[in-house]
Residue, then its C-alpha position, 0 to 999 in steps of 0.5 A: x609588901x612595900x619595901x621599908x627604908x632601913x629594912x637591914x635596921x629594922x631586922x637588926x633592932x627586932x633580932x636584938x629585941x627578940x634575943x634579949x627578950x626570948x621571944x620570937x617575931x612571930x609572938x611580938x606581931x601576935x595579939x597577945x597582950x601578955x607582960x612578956x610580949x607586950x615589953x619587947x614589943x613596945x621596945x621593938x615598935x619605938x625603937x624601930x621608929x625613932x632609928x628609921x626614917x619610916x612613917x608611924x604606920x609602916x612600923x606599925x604594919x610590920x608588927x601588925x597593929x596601927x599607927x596609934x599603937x605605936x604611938x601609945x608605945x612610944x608614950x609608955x616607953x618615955x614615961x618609963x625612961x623618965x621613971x629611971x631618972 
C-alpha cells in the first residue's frame, strides 16, 4: 500500500470516529450499509479528506470504496450540517 501523506492524521481521525461510534475499522470498510456504520463512515471518509492533504481516492482506498462515494459522503455530510444551522 501506497504510504498516504498525514497517515498518523488519518489513524487518529479513524480511531476517534471508531470510539465515539463503538465500531471497529474493520466494520467502517465492510459493505454494510447499516445506519450504524454508515454515519461513522461518512464522518471517518469527510473528515479524513478535508484535514489531509490526500486525493479523493486515496481516502476512499482506505475504507474500500471509490472516489464518488466520498464524494456523495461529503454532500450528505454538508447538507446535514446545514440542517443543524
Amino acid at each position: 500500500m501506497k504510504l498516504l501523506k498525514n497517515e498518523s492524521r488519518i489513524e487518529c481521525i479513524i480511531q476517534v470516529v471508531c470510539e465515539k461510534y463503538g465500531v471497529t475499522f474493520d466494520e467502517l470498510q465492510s459493505s454494510s450499509r447499516l445506519g450504524k456504520l454508515a454515519t461513522p463512515r461518512t464522518i471517518a471518509l469527510t473528515f479524513c479528506y478535508a484535514f489531509t492533504n490526500n486525493t479523493k481516492t486515496a481516502i476512499a482506498s482506505i475504507f474500500n470504496r471509490d472516489h464518488a462515494t466520498l464524494i456523495y459522503s461529503m454532500k450528505k455530510f454538508i447538507g446535514c450540517y446545514r440542517d443543524w444551522e
